[in-house]
One Martini backbone bead per residue (centre of mass of N, CA, C, O) as a GRO file, in nm:
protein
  109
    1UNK     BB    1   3.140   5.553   0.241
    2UNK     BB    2   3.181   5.168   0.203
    3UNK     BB    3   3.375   4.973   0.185
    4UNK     BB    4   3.407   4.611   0.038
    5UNK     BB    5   3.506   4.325   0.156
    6UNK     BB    6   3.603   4.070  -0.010
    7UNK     BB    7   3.575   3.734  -0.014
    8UNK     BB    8   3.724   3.496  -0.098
    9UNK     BB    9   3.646   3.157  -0.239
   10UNK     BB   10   3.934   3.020  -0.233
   11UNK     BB   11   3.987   2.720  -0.206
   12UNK     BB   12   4.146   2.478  -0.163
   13UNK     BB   13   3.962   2.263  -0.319
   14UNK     BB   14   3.891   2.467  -0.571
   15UNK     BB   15   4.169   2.460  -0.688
   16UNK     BB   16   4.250   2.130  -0.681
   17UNK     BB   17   4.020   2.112  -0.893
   18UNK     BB   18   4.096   2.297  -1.097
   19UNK     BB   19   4.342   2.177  -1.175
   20UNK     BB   20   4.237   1.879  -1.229
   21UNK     BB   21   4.048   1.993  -1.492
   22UNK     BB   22   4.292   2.125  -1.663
   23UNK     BB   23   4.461   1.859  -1.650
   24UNK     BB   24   4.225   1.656  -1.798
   25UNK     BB   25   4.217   1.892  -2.043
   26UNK     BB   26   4.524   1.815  -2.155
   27UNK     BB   27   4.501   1.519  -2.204
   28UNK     BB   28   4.306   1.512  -2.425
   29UNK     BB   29   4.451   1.713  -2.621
   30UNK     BB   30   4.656   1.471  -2.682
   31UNK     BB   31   4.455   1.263  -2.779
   32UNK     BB   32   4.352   1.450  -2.993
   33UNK     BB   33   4.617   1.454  -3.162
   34UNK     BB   34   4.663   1.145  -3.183
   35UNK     BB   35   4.393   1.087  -3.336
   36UNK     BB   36   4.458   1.316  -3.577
   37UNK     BB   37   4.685   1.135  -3.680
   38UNK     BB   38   4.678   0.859  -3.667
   39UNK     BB   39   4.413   0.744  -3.820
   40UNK     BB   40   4.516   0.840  -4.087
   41UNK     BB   41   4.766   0.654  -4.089
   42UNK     BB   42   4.621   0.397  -4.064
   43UNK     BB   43   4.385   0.387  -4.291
   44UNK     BB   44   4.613   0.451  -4.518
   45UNK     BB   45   4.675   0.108  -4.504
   46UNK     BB   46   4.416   0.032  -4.709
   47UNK     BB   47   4.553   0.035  -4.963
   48UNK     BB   48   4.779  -0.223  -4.911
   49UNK     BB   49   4.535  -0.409  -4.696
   50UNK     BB   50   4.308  -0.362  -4.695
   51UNK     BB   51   3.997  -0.365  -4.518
   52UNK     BB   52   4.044  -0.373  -4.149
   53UNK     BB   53   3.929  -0.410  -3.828
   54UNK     BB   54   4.110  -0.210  -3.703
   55UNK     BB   55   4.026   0.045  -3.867
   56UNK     BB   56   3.769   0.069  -3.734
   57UNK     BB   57   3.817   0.064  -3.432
   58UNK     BB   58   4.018   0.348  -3.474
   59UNK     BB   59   3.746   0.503  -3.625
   60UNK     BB   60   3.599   0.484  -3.341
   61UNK     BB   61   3.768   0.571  -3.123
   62UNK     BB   62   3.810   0.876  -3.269
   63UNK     BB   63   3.524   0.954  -3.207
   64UNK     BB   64   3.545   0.924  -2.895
   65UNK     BB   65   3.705   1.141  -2.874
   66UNK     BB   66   3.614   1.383  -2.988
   67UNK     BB   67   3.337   1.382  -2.845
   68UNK     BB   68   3.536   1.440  -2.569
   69UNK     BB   69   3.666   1.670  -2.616
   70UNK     BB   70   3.384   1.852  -2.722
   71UNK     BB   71   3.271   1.825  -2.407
   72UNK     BB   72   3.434   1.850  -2.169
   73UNK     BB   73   3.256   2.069  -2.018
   74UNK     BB   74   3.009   1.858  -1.964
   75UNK     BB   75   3.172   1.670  -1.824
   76UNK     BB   76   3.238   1.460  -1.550
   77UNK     BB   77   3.572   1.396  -1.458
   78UNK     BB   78   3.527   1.080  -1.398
   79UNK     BB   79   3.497   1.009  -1.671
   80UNK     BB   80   3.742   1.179  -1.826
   81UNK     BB   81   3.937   0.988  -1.615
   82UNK     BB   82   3.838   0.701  -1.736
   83UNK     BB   83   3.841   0.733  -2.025
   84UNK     BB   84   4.196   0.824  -2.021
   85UNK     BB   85   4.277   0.494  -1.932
   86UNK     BB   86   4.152   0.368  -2.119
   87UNK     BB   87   4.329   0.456  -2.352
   88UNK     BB   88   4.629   0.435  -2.235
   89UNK     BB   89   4.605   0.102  -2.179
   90UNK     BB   90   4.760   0.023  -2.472
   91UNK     BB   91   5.043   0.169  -2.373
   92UNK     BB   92   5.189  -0.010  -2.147
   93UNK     BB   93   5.282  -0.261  -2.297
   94UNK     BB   94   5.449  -0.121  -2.505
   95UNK     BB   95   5.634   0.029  -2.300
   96UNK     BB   96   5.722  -0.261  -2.176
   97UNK     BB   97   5.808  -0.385  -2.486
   98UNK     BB   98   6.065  -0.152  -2.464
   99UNK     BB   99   6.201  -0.234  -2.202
  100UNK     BB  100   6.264  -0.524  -2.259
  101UNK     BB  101   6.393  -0.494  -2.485
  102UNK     BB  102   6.662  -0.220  -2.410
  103UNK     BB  103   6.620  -0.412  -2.133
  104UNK     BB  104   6.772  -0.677  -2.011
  105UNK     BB  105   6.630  -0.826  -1.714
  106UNK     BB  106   6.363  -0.685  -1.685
  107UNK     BB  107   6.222  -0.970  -1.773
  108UNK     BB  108   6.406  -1.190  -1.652
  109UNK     BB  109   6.648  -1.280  -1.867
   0.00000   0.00000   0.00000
């Protein structure tokens, strides 16, 4: 009888998909725990402030985490990435205004 070697399928190319998948489905997984922490934080000042149109948008955008979270293994890629992008663009300014606060000049001042 003679073994059979198998030849590896891993190629550079499935390795690096394989990597950026993982890498994309752990940035989800951040944006879901700060989902589900944060909309509660948030509508739970309509206690006080009565219900604004702010906490809709909120827990609109908090159901489309979850929903993309929760498929994400049947989800495309390029969706997921885009998807991710989405979600983080109002992080940008957030972070640019917090460090013209704390580095003066670097706003041009």
């Amino acid at each position: 009888m003679s073994t059979k070697h198998r030849i590896s399928s891993v190629t550079p190319t499935s390795l690096l998909e394989d990597i950026r998948q993982k890498l994309i489905d752990r940035i989800w997984l951040g944006i879901f725990v700060i989902a589900l922490i944060g909309t509660p934080a948030s509508v739970s000042r309509a206690l006080s402030t009565g219900w604004l149109g702010l906490y809709t948008f909120h827990s609109l955008l908090a159901i489309g985490v979850i929903a993309i979270f929760l498929f994400r293994g049947k989800l495309p890629f390029a969706f997921k990435g885009e998807c991710c992008s989405l979600c983080s663009m109002p992080l940008v300014p957030l972070v640019l205004s917090r460090l013209v606060c704390w580095a003066p000049g670097f706003g041009g001042w």
